[in-house]
C-alpha positions as CSV (number, residue, x, y, z in Angstrom):
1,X,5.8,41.2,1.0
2,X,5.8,40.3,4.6
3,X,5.3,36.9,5.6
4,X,3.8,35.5,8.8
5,X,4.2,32.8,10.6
6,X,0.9,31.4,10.2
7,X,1.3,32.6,6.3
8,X,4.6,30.5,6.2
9,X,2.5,27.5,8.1
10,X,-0.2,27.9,5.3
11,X,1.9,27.2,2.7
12,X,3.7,24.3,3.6
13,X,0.9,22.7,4.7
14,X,-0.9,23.3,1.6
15,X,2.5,23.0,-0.8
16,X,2.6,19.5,1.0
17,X,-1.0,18.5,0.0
18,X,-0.3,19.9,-3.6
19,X,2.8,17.7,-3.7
20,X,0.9,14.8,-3.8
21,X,-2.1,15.6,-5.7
22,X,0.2,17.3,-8.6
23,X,1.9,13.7,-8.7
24,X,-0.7,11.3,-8.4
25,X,-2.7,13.5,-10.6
26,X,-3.6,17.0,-10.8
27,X,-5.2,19.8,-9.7
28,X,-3.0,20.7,-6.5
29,X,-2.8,24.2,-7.4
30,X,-6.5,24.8,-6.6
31,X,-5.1,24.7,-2.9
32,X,-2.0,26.8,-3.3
33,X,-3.0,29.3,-5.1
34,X,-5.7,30.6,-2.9
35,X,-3.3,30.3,-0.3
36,X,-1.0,32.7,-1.8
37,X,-4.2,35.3,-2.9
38,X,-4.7,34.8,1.1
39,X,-1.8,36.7,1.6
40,X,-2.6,39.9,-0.2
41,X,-1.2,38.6,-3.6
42,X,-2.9,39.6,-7.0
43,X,-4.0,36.5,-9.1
44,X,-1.5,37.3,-11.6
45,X,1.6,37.8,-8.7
46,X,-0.1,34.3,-7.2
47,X,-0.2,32.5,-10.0
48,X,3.5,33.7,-11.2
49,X,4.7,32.8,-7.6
50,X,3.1,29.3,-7.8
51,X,5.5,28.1,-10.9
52,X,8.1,28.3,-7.6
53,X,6.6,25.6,-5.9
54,X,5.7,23.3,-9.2
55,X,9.1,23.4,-10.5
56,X,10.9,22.3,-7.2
57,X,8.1,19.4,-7.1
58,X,8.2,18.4,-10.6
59,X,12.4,17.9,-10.0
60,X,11.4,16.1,-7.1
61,X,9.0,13.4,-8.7
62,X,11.0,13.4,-11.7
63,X,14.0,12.0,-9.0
64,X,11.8,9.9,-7.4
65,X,10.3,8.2,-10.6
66,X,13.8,7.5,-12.1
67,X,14.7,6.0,-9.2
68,X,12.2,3.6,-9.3
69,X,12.7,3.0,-13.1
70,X,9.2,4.5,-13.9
71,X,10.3,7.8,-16.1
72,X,10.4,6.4,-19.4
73,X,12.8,9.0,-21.8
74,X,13.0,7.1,-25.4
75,X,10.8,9.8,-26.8
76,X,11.0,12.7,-24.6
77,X,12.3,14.8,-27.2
78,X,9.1,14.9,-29.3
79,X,7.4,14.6,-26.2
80,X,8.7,18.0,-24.7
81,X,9.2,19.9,-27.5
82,X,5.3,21.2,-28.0
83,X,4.5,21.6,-24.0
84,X,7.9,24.0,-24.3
85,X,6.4,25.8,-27.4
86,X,2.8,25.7,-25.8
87,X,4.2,26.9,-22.4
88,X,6.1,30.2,-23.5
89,X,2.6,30.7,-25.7
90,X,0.5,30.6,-22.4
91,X,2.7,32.6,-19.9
92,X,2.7,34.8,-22.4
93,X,-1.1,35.7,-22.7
94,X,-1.0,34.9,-18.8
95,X,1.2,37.6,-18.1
96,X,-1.6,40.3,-20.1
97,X,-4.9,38.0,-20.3
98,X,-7.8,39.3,-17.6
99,X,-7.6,37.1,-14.7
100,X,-11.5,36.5,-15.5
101,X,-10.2,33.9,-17.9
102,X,-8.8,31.9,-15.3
103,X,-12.2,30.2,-14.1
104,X,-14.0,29.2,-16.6
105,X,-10.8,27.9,-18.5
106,X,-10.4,25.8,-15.1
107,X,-13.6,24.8,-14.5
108,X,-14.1,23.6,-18.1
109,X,-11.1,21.5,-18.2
110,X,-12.2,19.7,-14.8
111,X,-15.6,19.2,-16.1
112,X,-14.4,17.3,-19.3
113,X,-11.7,15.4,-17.5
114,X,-14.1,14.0,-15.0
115,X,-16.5,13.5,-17.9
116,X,-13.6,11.5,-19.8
117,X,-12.9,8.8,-17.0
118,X,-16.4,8.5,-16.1
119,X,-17.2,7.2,-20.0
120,X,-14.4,6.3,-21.4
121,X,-12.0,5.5,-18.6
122,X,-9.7,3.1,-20.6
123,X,-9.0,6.2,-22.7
124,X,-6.9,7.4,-19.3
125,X,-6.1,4.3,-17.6
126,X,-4.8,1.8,-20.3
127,X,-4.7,-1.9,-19.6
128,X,-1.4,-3.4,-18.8
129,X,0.1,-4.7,-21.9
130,X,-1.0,-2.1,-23.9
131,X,1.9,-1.2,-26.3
132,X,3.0,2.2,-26.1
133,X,2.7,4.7,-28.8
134,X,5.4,7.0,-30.5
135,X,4.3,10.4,-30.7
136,X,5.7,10.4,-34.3
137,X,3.0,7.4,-34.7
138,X,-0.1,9.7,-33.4
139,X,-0.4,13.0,-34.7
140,X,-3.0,13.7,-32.2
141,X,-0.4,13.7,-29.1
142,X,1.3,16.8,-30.7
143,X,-2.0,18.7,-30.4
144,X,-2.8,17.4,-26.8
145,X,0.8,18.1,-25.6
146,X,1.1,22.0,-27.2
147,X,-2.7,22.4,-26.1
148,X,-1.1,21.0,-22.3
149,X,1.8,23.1,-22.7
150,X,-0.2,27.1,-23.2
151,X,-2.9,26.2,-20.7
152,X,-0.2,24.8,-18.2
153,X,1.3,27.9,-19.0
154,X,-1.2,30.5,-19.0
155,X,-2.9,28.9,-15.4
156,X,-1.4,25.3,-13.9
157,X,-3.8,24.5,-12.4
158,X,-5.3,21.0,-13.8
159,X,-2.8,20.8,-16.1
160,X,-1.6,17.4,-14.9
161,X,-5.2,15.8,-16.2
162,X,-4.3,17.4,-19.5
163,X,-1.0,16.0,-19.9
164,X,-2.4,12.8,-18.9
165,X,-5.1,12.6,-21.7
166,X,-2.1,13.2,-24.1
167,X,-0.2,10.5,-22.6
168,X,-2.1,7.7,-21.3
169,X,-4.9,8.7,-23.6
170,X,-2.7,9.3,-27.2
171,X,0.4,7.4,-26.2
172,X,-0.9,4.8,-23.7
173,X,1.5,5.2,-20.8
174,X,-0.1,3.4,-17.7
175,X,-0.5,5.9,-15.0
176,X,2.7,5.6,-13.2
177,X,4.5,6.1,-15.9
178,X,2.4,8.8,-17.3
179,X,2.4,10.9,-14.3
180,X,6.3,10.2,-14.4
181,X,6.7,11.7,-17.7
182,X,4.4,14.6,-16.9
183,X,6.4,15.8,-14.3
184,X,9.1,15.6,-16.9
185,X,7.1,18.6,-19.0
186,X,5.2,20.0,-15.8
187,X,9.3,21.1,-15.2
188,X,9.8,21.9,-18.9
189,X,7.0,24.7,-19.6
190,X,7.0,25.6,-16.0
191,X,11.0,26.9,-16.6
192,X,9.5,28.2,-19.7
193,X,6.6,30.3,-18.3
194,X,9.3,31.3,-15.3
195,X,11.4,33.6,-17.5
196,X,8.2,34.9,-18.7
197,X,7.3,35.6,-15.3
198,X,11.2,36.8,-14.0
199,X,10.8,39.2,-17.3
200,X,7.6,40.9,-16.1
201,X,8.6,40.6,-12.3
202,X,5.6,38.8,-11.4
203,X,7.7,36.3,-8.7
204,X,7.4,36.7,-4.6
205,X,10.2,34.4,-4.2
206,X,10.3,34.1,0.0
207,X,6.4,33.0,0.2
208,X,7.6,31.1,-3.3
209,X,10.4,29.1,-1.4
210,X,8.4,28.3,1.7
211,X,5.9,26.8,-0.6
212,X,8.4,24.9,-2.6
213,X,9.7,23.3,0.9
214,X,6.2,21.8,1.2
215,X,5.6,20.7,-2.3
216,X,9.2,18.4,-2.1
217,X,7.8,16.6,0.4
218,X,4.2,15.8,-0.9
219,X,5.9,14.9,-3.9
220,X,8.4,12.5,-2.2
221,X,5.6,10.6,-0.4
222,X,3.2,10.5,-3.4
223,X,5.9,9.3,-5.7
224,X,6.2,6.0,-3.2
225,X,2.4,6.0,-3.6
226,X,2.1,5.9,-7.0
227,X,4.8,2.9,-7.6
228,X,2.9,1.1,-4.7
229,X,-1.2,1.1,-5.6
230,X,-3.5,-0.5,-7.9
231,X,-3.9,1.3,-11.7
232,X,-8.0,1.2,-10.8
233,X,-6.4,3.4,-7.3
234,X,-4.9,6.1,-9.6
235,X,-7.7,6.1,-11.9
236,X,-10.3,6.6,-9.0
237,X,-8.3,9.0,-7.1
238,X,-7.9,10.6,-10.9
239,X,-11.5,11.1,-10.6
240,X,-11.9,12.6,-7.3
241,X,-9.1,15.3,-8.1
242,X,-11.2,16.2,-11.1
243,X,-14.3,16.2,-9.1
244,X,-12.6,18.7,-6.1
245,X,-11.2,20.8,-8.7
246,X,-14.5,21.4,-10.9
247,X,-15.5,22.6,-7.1
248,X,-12.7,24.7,-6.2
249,X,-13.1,26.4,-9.8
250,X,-17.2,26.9,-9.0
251,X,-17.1,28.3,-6.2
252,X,-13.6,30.5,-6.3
């Protein structure tokens, strides 16, 4: 596929604005994957080419947070273990499934999200002090995380609000570090769904690599972001995503 100029400008501009809204929160794919269906691509080709951009973001958070002594890896293991399992499930029905399915799987997810911080927001945003949870302590986290891992597979987009119910909700991770170790499995069943997607040729890596370019920096601002503001800043700006996402899902 031929890319333009203005094409190239589109995606680093939005794989820039998805940088930071995939690290603070979620939902940043709801900008970059119409961008890539812009260019000509079929929502299956976009939404393979899209795991391009995530994975060179997620590595760049993931840097940034461990830098900052935010990415907390005691239990990783039984932390990344079902969002592996749960992404090679999803990229798996992705790469057959009717793009139909993409929608109303989004725009649900968004809707119960915002739903969740709007009546129970200490069920996303722990206080600080709040002991943290192993996931061996709270069998529910297993369910959240595999559920994370086939729907981050199967479509990415809002993932991140998923993962963060299993994490700040079932484990009680404060945000920073919660959206630290989900860019620890955004990587894991992203690299997972990607040789599902490599197998089935689905990738346009050129427009996949000019995104990427844009998503490492959004994601090396937002990371300074996130260690800087207020928990009651992430939660509220945890809201907003959700709100712009139910949106972009409505009307796309």
């Amino acid at each position: 596929m031929d890319v333009t100029v203005t094409h190239a400008l589109l995606l680093i501009a939005t794989g820039f604005l998805a940088g930071i809204i995939n690290t603070l929160a979620g939902g940043g794919s709801n900008l970059t994957l119409p961008a890539l269906m812009v260019m000509g691509m079929p929502a299956e080709v976009a939404n393979a080419t899209n795991r391009v951009g995530v994975t060179v973001q997620s590595i760049t958070a993931l840097i940034g947070f461990r830098k900052h002594g935010k990415l907390y890896t005691d239990d990783k293991g039984p932390i990344l273990l079902p969002t592996i399992i749960g992404g090679f499930i999803g990229a798996g029905a992705a790469a057959y499934a009717p793009a139909e399915m993409i929608k109303p799987l989004l725009l649900g997810t968004m809707l119960i999200m915002a739903l969740i911080i709007l009546v129970k927001p200490a069920m996303i945003s722990p206080a600080i002090g709040t002991p943290v949870n192993k996931v061996s302590q709270t069998p529910s986290s297993w369910v959240w995380l595999t559920i994370a891992g086939i729907y981050g597979g199967f479509v990415q987009a809002g993932v991140g609000f998923v993962l963060l119910a299993a994490l700040a909700g079932s484990l009680r991770y404060d945000l920073v570090r919660a959206n630290a170790l989900k860019g620890l499995c955004t990587l894991m069943f992203t690299l997972a769904s990607l040789v599902i997607f490599i197998a089935e040729d689905l990738i346009l890596w050129l427009p996949g690599l000019i995104l990427a370019a844009g998503t490492m920096v959004g994601a090396h601002i937002a990371v300074k972001l996130a260690i800087k503001v207020s928990p009651n800043t992430l939660k509220w700006f945890l809201f907003i995503m959700t709100l712009c996402g139910s949106i972009a899902a409505m009307l796309s």
